[in-house]
N, C-alpha and C positions, 0 to 999 in steps of 0.2 A: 421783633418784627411785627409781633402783634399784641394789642392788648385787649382781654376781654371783661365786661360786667355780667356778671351772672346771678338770677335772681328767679327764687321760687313765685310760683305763677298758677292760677286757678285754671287755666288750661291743662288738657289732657298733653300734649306734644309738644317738644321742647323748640319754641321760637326761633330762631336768628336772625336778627337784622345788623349788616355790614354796612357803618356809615365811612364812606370813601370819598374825602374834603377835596376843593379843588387844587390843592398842591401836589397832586399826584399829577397832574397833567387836566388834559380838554376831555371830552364825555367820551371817548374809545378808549385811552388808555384808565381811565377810573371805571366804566361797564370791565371792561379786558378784568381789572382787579378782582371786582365784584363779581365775576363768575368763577372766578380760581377759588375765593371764600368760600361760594358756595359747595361748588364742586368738593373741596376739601373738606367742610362739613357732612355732604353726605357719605363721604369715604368712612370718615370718624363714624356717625350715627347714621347709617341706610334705613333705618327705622325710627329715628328718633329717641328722645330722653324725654321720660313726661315729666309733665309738672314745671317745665323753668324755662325761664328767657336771656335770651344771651344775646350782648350787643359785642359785635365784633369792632375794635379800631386800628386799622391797617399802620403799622408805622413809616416813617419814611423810606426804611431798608426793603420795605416789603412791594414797590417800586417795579421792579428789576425783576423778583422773585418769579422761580419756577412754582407748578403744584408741591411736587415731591417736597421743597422748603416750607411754602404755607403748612402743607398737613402736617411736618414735623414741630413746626411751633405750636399751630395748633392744636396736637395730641399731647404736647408737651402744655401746655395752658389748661387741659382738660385734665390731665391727670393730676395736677397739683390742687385743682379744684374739687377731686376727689369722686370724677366720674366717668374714669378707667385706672383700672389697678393697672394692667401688665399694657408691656408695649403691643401694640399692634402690630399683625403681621406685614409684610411687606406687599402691595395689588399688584405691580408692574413689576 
């Protein structure tokens, strides 16, 4: 659903930028995306990760998607990248 690049960075707080092309739809349903990303990000990191930047690219399954989906792909992309060991508790 998602793919990310992740890349150390002379910054103190760890970046994101969601780039969301126009085959997701007109600028409500791609903004609509782009807020679930974000929102999902701060659930992941409410404080942030220093040092990196990370470009999020929505797939086309990601469309449709609820949050609870977003953040589970994305916790699952974050951990493989080796910056969360254990799963994350459940918010909702």
């Amino acid at each position: 659903m998602l793919s990310a690049y992740i890349v150390k960075s002379e910054s103190a707080g760890l970046r994101a930028t969601y780039i969301v092309g126009k085959k997701f739809g007109g600028a409500v349903r791609r903004n609509r995306l782009r807020r679930l990303l974000r929102e999902a990000f701060r659930g992941i990191f409410p404080t942030g990760l220093g040092g990196h930047k990370a470009v999020m690219l929505p797939m086309a399954s990601a469309a449709g998607a609820d949050l609870k989906a977003i953040e589970k792909d994305m916790e699952r992309i974050f951990q493989n990248a080796g910056f969360i060991e254990d799963s994350l508790p459940a918010r909702r």
